[in-house]
C-alpha positions, 0 to 999 in steps of 0.5 A: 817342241820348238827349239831354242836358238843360242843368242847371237853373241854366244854363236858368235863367240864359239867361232874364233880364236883369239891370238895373244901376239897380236890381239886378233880375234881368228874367225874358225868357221866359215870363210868365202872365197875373198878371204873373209869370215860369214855369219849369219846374224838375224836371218842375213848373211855377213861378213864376220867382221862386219857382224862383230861391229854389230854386235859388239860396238854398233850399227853401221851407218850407210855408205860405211865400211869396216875396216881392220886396224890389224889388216887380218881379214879374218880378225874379228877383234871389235878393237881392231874394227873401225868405220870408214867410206869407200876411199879411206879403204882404198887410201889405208890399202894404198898407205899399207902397201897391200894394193894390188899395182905393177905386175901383181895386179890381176888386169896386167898385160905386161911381163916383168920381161916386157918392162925391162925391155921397154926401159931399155928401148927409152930414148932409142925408139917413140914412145908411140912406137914403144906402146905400139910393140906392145899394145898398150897405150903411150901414157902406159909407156910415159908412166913406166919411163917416169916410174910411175908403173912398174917401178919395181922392175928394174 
């Protein structure tokens, strides 16, 4: 006997909740380690987000992300979804605020407690020596001095 599988949207829509204060869509139903909704949609693995494109406005093009108006990883609202290349992501994450720089990000080698140090240590001693002490480079000194790194230590 074979079984008769839902169609895509019908699965699809029995995954999310949706939020009446925010128009977002929820995804309830499995989500990876980076924050985003999984569905399968035709045999392959996707992103929820990226599947409720497919699904309810179209195909996406290649080189193109999905991107959240709502910056709710786990919305799946399709008016809340629009299409943009890699840089328009970065520059909306960097225009939002939600970019990880200074301190909260994850390759930093500097404490909050170094940063200080070193803005206390400008003018007395090189910046070559600075960078030395710490083990970073001089244009990392140059960038905290002109407050281009860690501008929110102060």
């Amino acid at each position: 006997m074979m079984r008769k599988t839902k169609n895509p949207i019908d699965r699809f829509n029995a995954k999310f909740t949706p939020v009446t204060e925010t128009g977002c869509w929820l995804w309830e139903a499995g989500v990876k380690s980076n924050g985003y909704g999984q569905f399968t949609l035709l045999g392959k693995e996707e992103r929820a987000h990226r599947a409720s494109y497919k699904l309810f406005i179209g195909d996406i093009p290649e080189g193109q992300q999905v991107l959240h108006k709502c910056d709710n990883p786990l919305c799946v609202n399709p008016n809340h979804l629009f299409l943009g290349s890699v840089q328009d992501n970065m520059q909306d994450k960097v225009g939002k605020n939600r970019h990880r720089h200074g301190l909260n990000h994850p390759c930093t080698t500097l404490s909050e407690k170094d940063v200080l140090t070193i803005k206390s240590l400008l003018g007395d001693i090189s910046q070559r020596a600075i960078a030395a002490m710490f083990k970073v480079s001089e244009s990392t000194i140059s960038d905290i001095k002109h407050g281009k790194r860690y501008a929110e230590v102060y």
